[in-house]
C-alpha positions in Angstrom: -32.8 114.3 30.0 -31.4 111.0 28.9 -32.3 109.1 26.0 -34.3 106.0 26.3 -32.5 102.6 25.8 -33.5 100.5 22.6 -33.0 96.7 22.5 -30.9 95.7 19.8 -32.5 92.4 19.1 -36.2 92.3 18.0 -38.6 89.6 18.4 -41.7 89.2 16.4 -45.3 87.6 17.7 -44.8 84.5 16.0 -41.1 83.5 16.6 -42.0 83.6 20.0 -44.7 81.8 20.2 -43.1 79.1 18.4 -40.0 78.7 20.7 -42.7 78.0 23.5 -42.8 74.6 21.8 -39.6 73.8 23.3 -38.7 71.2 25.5 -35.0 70.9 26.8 -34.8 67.2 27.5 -31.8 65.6 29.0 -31.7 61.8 29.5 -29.2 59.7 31.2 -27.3 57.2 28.7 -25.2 54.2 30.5 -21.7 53.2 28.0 -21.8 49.5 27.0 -18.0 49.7 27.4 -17.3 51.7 30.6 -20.6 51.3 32.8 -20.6 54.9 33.4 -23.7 57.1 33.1 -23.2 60.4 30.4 -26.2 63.0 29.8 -28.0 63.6 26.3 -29.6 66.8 26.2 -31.5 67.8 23.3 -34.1 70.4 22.4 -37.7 68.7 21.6 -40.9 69.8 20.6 -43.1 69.2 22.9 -45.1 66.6 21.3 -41.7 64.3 20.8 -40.9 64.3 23.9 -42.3 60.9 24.8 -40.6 59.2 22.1 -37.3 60.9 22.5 -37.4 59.6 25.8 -38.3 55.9 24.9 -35.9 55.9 22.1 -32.3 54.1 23.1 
């Protein structure tokens, strides 16, 4: 019989639940200089996500 296979990497309850608060958030920023659009991508909680967005 084999053995079972373990996960190295434990979670707990609470880390979990806290990385649910997450947002990935990527905005489109146009250069001054160049014209060209570039991407900002950032991790927000999800109650800053309004005012990450509004933010230039």
């Amino acid at each position: 019989m084999a053995k079972a296979a373990k996960t190295a990497i434990k979670t707990s309850a609470k880390g979990g639940a806290e990385s649910k608060n997450y947002t990935k958030v990527i905005k489109t920023v146009r250069s001054p200089k160049t014209g060209a659009y570039t991407f900002k991508e950032s991790m927000v909680h999800k109650d800053k996500v309004k005012e990450f967005l509004s933010a230039k």
